[in-house]
N, C-alpha and C positions, 0 to 999 in steps of 0.2 A: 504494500500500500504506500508507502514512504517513496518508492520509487514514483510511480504514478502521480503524488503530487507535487512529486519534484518538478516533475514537468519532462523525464530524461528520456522517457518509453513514448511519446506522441510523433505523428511523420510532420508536425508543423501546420493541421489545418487550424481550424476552430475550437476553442477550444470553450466548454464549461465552466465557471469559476465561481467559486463562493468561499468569501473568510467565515474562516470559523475558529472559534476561539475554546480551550477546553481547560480547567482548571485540574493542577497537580499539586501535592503535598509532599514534602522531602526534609530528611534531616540533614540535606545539604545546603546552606544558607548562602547567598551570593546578591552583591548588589545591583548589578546592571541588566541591562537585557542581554540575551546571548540569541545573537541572530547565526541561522544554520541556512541550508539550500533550501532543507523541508519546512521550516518551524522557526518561530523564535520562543525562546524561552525567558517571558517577562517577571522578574519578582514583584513581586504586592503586596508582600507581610515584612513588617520589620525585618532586618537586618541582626538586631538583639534575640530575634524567637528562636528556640528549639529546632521547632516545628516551620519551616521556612513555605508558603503559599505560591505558589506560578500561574501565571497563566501560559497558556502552549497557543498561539497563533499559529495558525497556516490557512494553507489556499486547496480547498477541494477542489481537485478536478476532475473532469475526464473529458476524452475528443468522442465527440457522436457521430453517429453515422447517419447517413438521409435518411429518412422517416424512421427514425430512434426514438421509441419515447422514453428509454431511460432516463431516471434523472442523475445527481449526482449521488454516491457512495456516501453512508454514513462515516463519520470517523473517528469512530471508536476505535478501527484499527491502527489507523496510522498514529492516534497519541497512543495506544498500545505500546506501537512498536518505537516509538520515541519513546515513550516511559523506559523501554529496558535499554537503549543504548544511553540512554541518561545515568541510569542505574550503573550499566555497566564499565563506563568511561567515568564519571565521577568517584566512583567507588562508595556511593551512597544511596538508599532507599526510596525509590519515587512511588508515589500512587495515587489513586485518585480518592480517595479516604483517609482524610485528616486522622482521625480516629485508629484505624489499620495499622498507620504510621508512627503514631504514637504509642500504641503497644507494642508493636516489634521493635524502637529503639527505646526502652526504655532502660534505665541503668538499673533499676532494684525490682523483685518480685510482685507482681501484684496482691500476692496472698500466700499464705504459709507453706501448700502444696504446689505452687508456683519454682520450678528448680530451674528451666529454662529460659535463660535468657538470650536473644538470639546475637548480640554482641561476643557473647564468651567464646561462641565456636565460628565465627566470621570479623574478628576486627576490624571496624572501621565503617562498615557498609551500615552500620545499625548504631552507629554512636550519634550521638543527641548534639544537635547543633554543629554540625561541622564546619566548617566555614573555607569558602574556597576561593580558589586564588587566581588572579589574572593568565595566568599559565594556563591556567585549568580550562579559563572562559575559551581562550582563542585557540585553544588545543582542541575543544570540542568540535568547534566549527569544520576542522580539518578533519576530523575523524566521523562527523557525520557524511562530510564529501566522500 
C-alpha cells in the first residue's frame, strides 16, 4: 500500500487523490514534523509527555481506469504499514491506541501477578519517553525511500 501512494507503481495518467490524515501514539517523542515520500509524521502532544501523539499525513491514491467506478483505498493499510517501519527504524512502539501504548511501555507492574514487562526482554522499543534525535528524523526519511 505505501508503495501505491507513493505514487512509484502508476504509468503517469490521472490520477485519484485524497489527504488523509490518521492519528499515532508512541513512546518515541520528537519535535518536528518528519516528512517521508509516503507520509509525514506531525507531532501534537508535548515534547515533555511519555506518551508522544502524531499525526500521519499522506495522499491516497490510485490511477482509474475508463469507466472505473472504484473509488479510492481505505488507509488503514498504509498507516499500518508506516506504523511498523516507524517502529522499526526508531526502535520504538507506535500504535494507534494511546492506551495499548501505555501498557506495553510501562516501567512497573500493573498488579501483583503482573511479572511481564515488555521492556525487560526488548530494551529500548518499550521504554517511556524516548526522545529522539535529528539523526534519527532525516535518517528516517532515507530509509522510508
Amino acid at each position: 500500500m505505501l508503495q501505491i501512494i507513493s505514487g512509484k507503481v502508476f504509468s503517469g495518467g490521472k490520477l485519484n487523490e485524497q489527504e488523509s490524515d490518521a492519528i499515532l501514539y508512541s513512546n518515541y517523542n520528537w519535535v518536528g514534523p518528519i516528512t517521508t515520500r509516503v507520509a509525514e509524521l506531525r507531532p501534537i502532544s508535548p515534547y515533555s509527555s511519555n506518551v508522544g501523539a502524531y499525526v500521519v499525513r499522506y495522499v491516497n491514491r490510485y490511477e482509474p481506469f475508463p469507466n472505473d467506478p472504484l473509488v479510492l483505498q481505505h488507509g488503514d493499510t498504509a498507516v499500518e504499514q508506516f506504523r511498523l517501519l516507524a517502529s522499526f527504524y526508531f526502535r520504538a512502539f507506535f500504535h494507534a491506541d494511546r492506551t495499548y501504548v501505555e501498557g506495553l511501555c510501562r516501567d512497573n507492574p500493573k498488579h501483583g501477578s503482573d511479572a511481564i514487562i515488555p521492556n525487560t526482554f526488548i530494551p529500548g522499543y518499550f521504554e517511556l519517553g524516548r526522545r529522539g534525535t535529528y539523526a534519527e528524523s532525516v535518517g528516517f526519511v532515507s530509509f522510508v525511500s
